[in-house]
N, C-alpha and C positions, 0 to 999 in steps of 0.2 A: 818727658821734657815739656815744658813751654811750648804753648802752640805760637806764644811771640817768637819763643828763640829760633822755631824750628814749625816755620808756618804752616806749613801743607802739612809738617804732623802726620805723614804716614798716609797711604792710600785710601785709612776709611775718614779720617780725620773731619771730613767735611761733609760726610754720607748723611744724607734725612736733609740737609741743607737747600730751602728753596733760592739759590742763587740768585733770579732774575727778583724776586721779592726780598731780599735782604740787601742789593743793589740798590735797587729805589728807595729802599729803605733809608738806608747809609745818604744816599744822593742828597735826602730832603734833609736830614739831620747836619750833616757836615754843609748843606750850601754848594754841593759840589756840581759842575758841570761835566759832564762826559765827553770825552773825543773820542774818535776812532778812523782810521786812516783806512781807506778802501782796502789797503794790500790784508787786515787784521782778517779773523773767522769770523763766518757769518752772524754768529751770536752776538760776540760784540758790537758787529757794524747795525744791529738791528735791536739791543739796548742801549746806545748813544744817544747823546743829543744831539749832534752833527756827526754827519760821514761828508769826509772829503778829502784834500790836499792837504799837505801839510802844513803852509800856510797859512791859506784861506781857514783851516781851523784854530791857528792859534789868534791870527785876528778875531773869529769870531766870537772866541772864548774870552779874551780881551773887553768886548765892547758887555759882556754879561756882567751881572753884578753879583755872580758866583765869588767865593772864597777858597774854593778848592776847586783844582782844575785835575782831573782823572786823563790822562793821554796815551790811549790807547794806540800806540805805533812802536817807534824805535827813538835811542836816546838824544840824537839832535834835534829832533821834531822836536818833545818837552824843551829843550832848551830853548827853542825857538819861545814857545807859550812863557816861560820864564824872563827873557829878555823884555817880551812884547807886556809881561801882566808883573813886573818885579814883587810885588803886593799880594798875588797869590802864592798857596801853601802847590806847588804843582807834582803832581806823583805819576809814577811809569809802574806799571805792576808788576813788570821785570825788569831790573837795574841790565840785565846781561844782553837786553833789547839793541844791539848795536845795529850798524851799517858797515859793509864791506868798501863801501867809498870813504867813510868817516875815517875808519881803520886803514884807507891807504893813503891816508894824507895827516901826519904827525905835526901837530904845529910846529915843533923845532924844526923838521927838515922845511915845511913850507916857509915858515921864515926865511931860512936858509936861502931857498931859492928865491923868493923875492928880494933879499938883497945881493943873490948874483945880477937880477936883470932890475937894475932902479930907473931904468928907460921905459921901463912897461908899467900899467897897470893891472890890478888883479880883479878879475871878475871870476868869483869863486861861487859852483855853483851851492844851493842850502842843504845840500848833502854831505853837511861836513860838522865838525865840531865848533862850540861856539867862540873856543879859544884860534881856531883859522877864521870864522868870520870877523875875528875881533882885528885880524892882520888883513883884514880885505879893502881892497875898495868899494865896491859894487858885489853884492849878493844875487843871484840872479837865481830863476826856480825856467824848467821845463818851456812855462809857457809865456815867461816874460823878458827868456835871454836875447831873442831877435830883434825883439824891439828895442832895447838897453844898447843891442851893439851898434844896431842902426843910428842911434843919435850921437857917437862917440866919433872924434874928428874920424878920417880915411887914412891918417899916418900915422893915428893913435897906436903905440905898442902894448897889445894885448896879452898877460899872462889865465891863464883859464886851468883853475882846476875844479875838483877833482878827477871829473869823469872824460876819459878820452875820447868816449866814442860819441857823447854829447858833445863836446868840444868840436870835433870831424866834422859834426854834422852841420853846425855852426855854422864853421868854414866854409862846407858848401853851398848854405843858403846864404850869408852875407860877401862872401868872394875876400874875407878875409884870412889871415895866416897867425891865430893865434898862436900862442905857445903851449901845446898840451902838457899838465901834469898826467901820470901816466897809471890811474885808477879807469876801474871798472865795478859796475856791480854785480857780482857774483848769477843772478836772478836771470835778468837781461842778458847774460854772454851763454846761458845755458842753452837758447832755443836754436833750433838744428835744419838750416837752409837745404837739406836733403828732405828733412820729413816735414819740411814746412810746403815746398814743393806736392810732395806726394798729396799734403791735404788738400793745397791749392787744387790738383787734378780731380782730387773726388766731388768739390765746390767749386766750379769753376768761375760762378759769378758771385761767389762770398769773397769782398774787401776784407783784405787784411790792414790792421789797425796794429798800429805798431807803438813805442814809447824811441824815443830817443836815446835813451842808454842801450839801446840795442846794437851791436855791430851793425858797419855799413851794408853788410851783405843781405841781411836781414830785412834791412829799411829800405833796399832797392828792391824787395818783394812785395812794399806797403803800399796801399790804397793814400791811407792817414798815416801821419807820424805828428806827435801831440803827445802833451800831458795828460795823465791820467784822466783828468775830467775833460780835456778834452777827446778823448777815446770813450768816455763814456757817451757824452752828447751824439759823436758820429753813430756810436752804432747803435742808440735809439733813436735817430732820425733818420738812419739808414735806411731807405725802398726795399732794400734786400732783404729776406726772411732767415737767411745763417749767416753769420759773421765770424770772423776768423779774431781771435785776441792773445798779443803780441805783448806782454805785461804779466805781473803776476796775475794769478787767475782769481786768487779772492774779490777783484773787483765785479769778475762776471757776476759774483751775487747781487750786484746792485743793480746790474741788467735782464736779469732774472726776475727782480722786483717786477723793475718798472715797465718791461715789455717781453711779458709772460708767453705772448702770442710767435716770440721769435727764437731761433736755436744761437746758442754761442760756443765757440768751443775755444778751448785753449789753446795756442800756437805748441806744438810739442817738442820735448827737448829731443836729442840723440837716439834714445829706445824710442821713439816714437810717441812716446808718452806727457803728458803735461803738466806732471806731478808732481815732478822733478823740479819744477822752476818758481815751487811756492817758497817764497825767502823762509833762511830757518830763524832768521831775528825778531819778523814779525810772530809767528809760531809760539815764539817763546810767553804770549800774555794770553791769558785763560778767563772763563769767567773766576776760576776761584782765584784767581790771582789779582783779578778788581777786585773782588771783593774784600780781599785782604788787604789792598792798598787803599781802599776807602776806609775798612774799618781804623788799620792802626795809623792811616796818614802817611806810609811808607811803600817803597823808598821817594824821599820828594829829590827835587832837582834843582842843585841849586848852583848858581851861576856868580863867580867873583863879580864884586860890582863896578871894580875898573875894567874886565873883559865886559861884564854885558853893556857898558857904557859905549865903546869901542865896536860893539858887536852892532849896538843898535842904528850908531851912523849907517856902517854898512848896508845896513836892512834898509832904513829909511830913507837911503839913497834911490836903494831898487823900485821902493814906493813909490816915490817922485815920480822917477825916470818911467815907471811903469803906466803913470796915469799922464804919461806927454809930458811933463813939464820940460818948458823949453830952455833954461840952461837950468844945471846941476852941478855945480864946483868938486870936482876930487879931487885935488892936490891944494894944499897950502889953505885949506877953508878952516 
């Protein structure tokens, strides 16, 4: 068979293949720029162009004058880089790359529920598919939803999905009572407030650094609770020489990098283990699996142009709203 039909073509299929040099290779011919999302394997996070946030990478892939965008994550991060760059050819090297919040929030049901409550507004966070951010009002990511909520009146009615425990958390940083949709991410509900404890006792002055999609119980063990790059920042500017992380663990590779002098360990799930709480979606993209999405251009990602039209307000709301802007119209603009 076709090694187009039937790409990987069998276990040796790709054998004698200099990957990382067939990559760059591909990169400079196709114009392509790489992304790779901290949660990815080490390899990829360390032949990218950028490693970061989901976001912050499809803006900065955006401001490139790349033609092909490689996005090494899961498939609403690409759609994100496709709303943001319509004009680029944008490819995932596993179409099967989803999200367990994507997946608990069905645009028809969330429709649904938005027009049970048309007293609320929807602040949806970017863990979702681009057809729910197309029904949002405000897009909000990890480290930009406290401030969004803050500038929104005090009897404003708030609907929030996907993630509940980010939501929760919300809640009790701004004293508000939003409406939780009732997702979680699969990753973040694994780690185990008994064996999390026990590490505590063996580090007893290692800060636990936490992500916000974590259960409450978890984030009442944290030092930090923060976006991924923000968990990065803490525990390299950390005084402390172990640090405890509360997140998928592929990111400790970037900690690893950058302050080689310090120990990190992963927050563990149930067995005691940390191994357990590496997502299986990001898992799903390989190096041969770039390379096969740079060579044939596939699979790219592509976004109706009434949704990402739809989608983009949403986003560029969060923009705004995110860089202070002092009024931001949601209704009727």
């Amino acid at each position: 068979m076709d090694a187009r039909l039937n790409p990987l073509g069998g276990a040796n299929a790709l054998a004698g293949l200099d990957l990382k040099a067939e990559i760059n290779r591909l990169r400079r011919e196709k114009n392509a720029v790489i992304l790779a999302h901290y949660y990815q394997e080490p390899a990829l996070q360390d032949i990218a162009d950028f490693v970061g946030d989901s976001l912050d990478l499809s803006r900065r892939a955006a401001e490139t004058d790349a033609d092909v965008i490689a996005f090494c994550g899961v498939k609403f991060m690409a759609e994100v880089a496709k709303i943001l760059s319509p004009q680029k050819t944008v490819v995932l090297p596993d179409l099967k790359a989803g999200c367990s919040l994507e997946d608990s929030c069905p645009p028809e049901e969330f429709a649904r529920f938005r027009r049970a409550h048309p007293d609320h507004i929807s602040l949806t966070y970017i863990n979702c598919s681009a057809a729910v951010k197309a029904e949002s009002d405000i897009i909000v990511t990890s480290s930009s939803a406290e401030k969004i909520i803050n500038q929104l009146p005090a009897d404003q009615k708030i609907l929030f999905a996907p993630d509940k425990h980010l939501g929760a958390w919300l809640n009790r940083k701004t004293g508000r009572d939003m409406l939780l949709w009732d997702g979680t991410c699969i990753v973040h509900e694994k780690f185990s407030v008994t064996e999390l404890m026990k590490l505590k006792a063996l580090h007893p002055a290692a800060p636990v650094l936490a992500h916000p999609e974590c259960p409450a119980a978890i984030l009442d063990l944290a030092h930090y609770i923060g976006a991924t790059s923000g968990i990065l920042n803490y525990a390299l500017n950390s005084p402390e020489p172990v640090v405890i992380v509360a997140t998928e663990p592929n990111i400790i590779h970037q900690m690893q990098l950058k302050a080689p002098h310090k120990t990190f360990i992963g927050a563990p799930g149930a067995d005691g283990n940390c191994g357990c709480n590496m997502c299986p979606f990001m898992a799903l993209n390989t190096m041969e699996k770039l390379y096969l999405s740079l060579r044939d251009l596939a699979p790219q990602i592509e976004v109706p142009e009434d949704v990402r039209v739809r989608a983009k307000v949403s986003l560029d709301r969060m923009l705004a709203m995110s860089a202070a802007v002092s009024a931001v119209p949601i209704k009727g603009d």
